[in-house]
C-alpha positions in Angstrom: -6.6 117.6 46.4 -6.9 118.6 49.9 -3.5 118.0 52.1 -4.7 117.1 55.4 -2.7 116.6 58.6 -3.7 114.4 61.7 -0.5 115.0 64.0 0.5 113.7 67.3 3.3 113.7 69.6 5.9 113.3 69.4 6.4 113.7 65.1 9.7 113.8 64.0 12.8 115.5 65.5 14.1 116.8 62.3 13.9 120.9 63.5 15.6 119.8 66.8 19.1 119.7 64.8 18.5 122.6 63.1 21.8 125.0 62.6 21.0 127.8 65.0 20.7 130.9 63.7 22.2 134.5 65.2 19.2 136.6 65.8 18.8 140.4 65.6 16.3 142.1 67.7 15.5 146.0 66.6 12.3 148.1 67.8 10.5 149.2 64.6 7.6 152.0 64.4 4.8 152.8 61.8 3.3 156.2 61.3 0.0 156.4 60.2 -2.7 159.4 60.4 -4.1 158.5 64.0 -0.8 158.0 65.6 2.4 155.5 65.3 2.3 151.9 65.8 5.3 150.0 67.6 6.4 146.4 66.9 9.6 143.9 67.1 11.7 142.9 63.9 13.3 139.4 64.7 15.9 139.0 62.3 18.1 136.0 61.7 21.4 136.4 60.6 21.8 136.0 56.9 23.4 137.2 52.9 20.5 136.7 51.4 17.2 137.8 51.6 14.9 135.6 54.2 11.0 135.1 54.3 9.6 137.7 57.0 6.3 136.1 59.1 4.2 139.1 59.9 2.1 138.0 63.3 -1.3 139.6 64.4 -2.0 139.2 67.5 -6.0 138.1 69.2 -8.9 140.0 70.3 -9.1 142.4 73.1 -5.7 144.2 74.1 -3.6 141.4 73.3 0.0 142.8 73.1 2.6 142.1 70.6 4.0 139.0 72.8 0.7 137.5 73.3 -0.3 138.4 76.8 -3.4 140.4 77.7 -3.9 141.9 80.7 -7.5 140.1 81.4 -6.6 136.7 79.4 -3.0 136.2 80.9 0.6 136.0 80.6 1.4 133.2 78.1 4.1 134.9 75.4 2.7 132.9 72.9 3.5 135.0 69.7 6.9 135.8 71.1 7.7 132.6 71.5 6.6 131.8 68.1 8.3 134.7 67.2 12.0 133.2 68.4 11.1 129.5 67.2 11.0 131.1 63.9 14.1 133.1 64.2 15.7 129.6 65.0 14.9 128.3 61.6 16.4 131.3 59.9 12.7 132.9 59.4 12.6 136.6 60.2 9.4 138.1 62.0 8.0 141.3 62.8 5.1 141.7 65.8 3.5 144.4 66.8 1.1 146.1 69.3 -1.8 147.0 67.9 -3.1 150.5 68.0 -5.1 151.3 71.6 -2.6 148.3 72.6 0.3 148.6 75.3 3.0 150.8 73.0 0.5 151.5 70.4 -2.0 152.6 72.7 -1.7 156.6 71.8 -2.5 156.3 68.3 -5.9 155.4 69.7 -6.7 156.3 73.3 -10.0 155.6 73.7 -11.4 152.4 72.4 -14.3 153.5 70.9 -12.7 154.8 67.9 -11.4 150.9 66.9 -12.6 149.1 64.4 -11.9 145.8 62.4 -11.5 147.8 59.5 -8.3 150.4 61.2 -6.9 146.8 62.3 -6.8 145.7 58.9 -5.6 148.9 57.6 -2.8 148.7 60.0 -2.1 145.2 59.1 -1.9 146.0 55.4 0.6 149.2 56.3 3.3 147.0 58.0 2.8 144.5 55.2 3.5 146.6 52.3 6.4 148.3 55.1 8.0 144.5 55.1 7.0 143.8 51.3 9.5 146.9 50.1 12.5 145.8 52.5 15.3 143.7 50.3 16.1 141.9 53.1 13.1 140.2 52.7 12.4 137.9 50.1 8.6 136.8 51.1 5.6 138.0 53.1 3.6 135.6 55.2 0.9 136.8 57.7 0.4 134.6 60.6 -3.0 135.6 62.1 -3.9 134.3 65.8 -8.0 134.2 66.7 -9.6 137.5 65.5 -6.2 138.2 64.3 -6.7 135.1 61.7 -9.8 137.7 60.6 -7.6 140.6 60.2 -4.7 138.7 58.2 -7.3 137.2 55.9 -8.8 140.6 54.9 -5.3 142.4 55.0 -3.6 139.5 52.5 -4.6 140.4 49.2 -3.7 144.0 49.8 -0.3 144.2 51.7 1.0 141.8 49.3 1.4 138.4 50.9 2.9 135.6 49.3 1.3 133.0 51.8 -1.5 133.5 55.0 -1.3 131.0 58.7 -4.8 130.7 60.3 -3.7 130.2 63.9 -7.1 129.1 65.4 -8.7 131.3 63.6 -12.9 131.3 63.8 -14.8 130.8 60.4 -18.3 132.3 61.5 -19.2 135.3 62.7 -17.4 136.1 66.1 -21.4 137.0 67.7 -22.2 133.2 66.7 -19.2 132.2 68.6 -19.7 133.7 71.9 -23.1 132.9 71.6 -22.0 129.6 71.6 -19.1 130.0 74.5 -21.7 132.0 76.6 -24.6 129.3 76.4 -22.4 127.1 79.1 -20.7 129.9 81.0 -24.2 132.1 82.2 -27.5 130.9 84.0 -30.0 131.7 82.4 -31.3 135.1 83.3 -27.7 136.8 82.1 -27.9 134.3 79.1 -30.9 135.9 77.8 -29.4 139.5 78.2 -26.6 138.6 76.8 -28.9 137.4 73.8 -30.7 140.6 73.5 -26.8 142.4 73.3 -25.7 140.5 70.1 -28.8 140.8 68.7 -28.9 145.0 69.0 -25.5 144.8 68.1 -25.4 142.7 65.1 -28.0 145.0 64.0 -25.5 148.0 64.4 -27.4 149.2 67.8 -25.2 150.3 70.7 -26.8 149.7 74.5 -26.2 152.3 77.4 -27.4 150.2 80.1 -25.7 146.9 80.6 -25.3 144.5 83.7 -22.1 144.7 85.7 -21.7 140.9 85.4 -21.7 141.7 81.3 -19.1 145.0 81.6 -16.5 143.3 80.6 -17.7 141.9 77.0 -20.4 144.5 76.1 -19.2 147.8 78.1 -20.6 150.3 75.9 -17.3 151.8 75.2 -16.7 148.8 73.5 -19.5 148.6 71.3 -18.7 149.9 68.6 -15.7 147.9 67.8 -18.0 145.0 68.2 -20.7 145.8 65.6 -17.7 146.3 63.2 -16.8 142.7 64.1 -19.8 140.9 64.0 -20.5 142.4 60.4 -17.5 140.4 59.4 -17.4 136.8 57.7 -14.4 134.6 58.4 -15.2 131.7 55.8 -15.5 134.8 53.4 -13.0 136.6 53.8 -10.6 132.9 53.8 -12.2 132.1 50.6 -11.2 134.4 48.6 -7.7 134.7 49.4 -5.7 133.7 46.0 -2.0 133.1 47.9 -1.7 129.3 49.5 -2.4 129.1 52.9 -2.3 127.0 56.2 -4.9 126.6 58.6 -3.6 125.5 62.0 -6.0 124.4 64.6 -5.3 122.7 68.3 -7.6 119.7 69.2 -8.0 120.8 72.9 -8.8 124.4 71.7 -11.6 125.6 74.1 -12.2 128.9 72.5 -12.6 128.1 68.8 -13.4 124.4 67.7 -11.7 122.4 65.3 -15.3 122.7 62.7 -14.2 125.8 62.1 -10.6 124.8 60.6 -12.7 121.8 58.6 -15.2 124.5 57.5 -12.1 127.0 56.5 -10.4 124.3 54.8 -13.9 123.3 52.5 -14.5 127.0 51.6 -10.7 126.7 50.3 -9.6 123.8 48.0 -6.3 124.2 48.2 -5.8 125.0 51.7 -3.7 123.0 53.4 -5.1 121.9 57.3 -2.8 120.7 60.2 -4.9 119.3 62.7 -2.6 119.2 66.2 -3.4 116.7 68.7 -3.4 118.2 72.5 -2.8 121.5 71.3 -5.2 124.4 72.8 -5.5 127.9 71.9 -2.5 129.7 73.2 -0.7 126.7 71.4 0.8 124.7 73.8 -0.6 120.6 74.6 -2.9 121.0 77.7 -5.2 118.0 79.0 -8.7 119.1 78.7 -9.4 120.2 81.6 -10.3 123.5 82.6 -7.9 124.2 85.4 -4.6 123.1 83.3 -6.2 125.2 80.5 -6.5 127.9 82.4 -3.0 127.6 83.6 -1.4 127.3 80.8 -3.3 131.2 79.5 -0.5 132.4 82.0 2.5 130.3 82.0 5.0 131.8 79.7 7.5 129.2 80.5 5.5 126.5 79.1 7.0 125.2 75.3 4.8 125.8 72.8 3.5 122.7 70.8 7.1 121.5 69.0 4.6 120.2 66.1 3.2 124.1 65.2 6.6 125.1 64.7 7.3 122.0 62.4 4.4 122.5 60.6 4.5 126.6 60.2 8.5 126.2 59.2 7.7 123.4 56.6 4.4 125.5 55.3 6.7 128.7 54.8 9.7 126.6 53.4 7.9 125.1 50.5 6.3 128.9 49.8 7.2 130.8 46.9 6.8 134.9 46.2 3.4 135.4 44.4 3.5 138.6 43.4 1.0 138.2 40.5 -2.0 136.8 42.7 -1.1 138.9 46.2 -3.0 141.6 44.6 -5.8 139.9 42.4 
């Protein structure tokens, strides 16, 4: 039977008298053959082994914390990051490669792919999965990091996945869809004529300046290994339980695609959170508080995804049979 949540503010205040815990913050590094990887361990205080939440951050160079350069200053994963540590749940985050501290391990962005992210995320997985202070792995995936944590699951070892507004189709089908409203018409239909040629797996030279910023040609190539990828697949065949998490004032990825997760996954559990948009925090809809809110790190993030998340990785158990089926 499908567990589904409808939640609205305020819930209940049962985290809010939570017995704080003392928190541990160490820098911690991952070789790998193209260069090494830095991230933060969050580590609460503790004689016994804790669950460990291993957070991938969205598309785009979207650091470690959250914040990327073009999309704003929000600290959304390290704030989820310390509201875990709080409720005695240790966390590691990390930049990915081409990212901020990672960013020598690949320079130039047209030697990313999905594929190296997943790798990556399966690396620092199995790095987490070995450590005895751990007693369970869960991968919290935000947006295209959702993607990554889905394909990276089975293979690092995970005892339990988070979709954090994550998409279920095809990433082209989605900013199709976002760029319909946003472009008149004439940059619509070059737009178009982008995803199709790279969908196909064919890279463009020439490209309008108004489009740079999406379909620069260094760029390309990381994008045909994206839009080859599919979401609701990749969800479906996980074996480990999992949430899926989705704001109802999300303006980048719609709540469909948490219902469409969810039916691909009969035992998925859904959490449905009222007001809640996609750098997690309750926002009106309305296009200048959203937009705010993308770079206001002060602003608490939605007290009802940290109930949920905490609850979800509670009630988890280690799976070490099915993490690698």
């Amino acid at each position: 039977m499908l567990r589904v949540f409808l939640l609205i503010l305020p819930l209940f205040a049962g985290l809010a008298h939570a017995t704080p815990h003392t928190v541990e913050q160490r820098p911690l590094s991952l070789q790998t053959d193209q260069g090494t990887l830095h991230g933060t361990l969050l580590l609460p205080q503790s004689d016994r082994p804790l669950p460990v939440a291993l957070l991938i951050a969205g598309s785009g160079p979207t650091d470690r914390d959250g914040n990327n350069p073009g999309g704003g200053h929000n600290d959304s994963l390290k704030r989820l990051a310390q509201a875990l540590a709080k409720q005695g749940i240790a966390s590691l985050r990390y930049d990915k490669r081409g990212v901020a501290a990672s960013r020598a391990a690949t320079p130039n962005e047209r030697d990313l792919s999905v594929e190296r992210y997943v790798a990556d995320a399966v690396a620092w997985g199995r790095l987490l999965k070995t450590d005895s202070q751990f007693s369970r792995l869960i991968l919290i995936g935000h947006s295209e990091g959702a993607l990554i944590a889905s394909q990276a699951a089975p293979e690092a070892g995970a005892d339990a996945l988070i979709s954090l507004a994550g998409s279920s189709r095809p990433i082209d089908q989605v900013l199709r869809e976002q760029l319909h409203y946003r472009l008149p018409p004439k940059l619509l239909a070059q737009s178009n004529a982008l995803l199709d040629a790279l969908v196909a797996g064919q890279q463009t030279e020439q490209v309008a300046d108004e489009l740079q910023v999406l379909f620069r040609p260094s760029v390309q190539p990381y994008l045909i290994s994206l839009f080859r990828q599919h979401p609701a697949e990749a969800f479906a065949h996980l074996k480990m339980p999992t949430l899926i998490v989705q704001g109802s004032h999300d303006i980048q990825v719609d709540v469909a695609d948490a219902q469409r997760l969810q039916a691909v996954k009969g035992d998925a559990e859904l959490a449905l959170i009222e007001g809640m948009n996609h750098v997690l925090r309750i926002v009106p809809l309305d296009l200048k508080a959203q937009l705010a809110s993308y770079d206001n790190p002060r602003q608490p993030l939605a007290r009802v995804l940290t109930e949920q998340i905490v609850s979800f990785i509670q009630r988890t158990k280690p799976v070490a049979t099915s993490s690698h089926s």
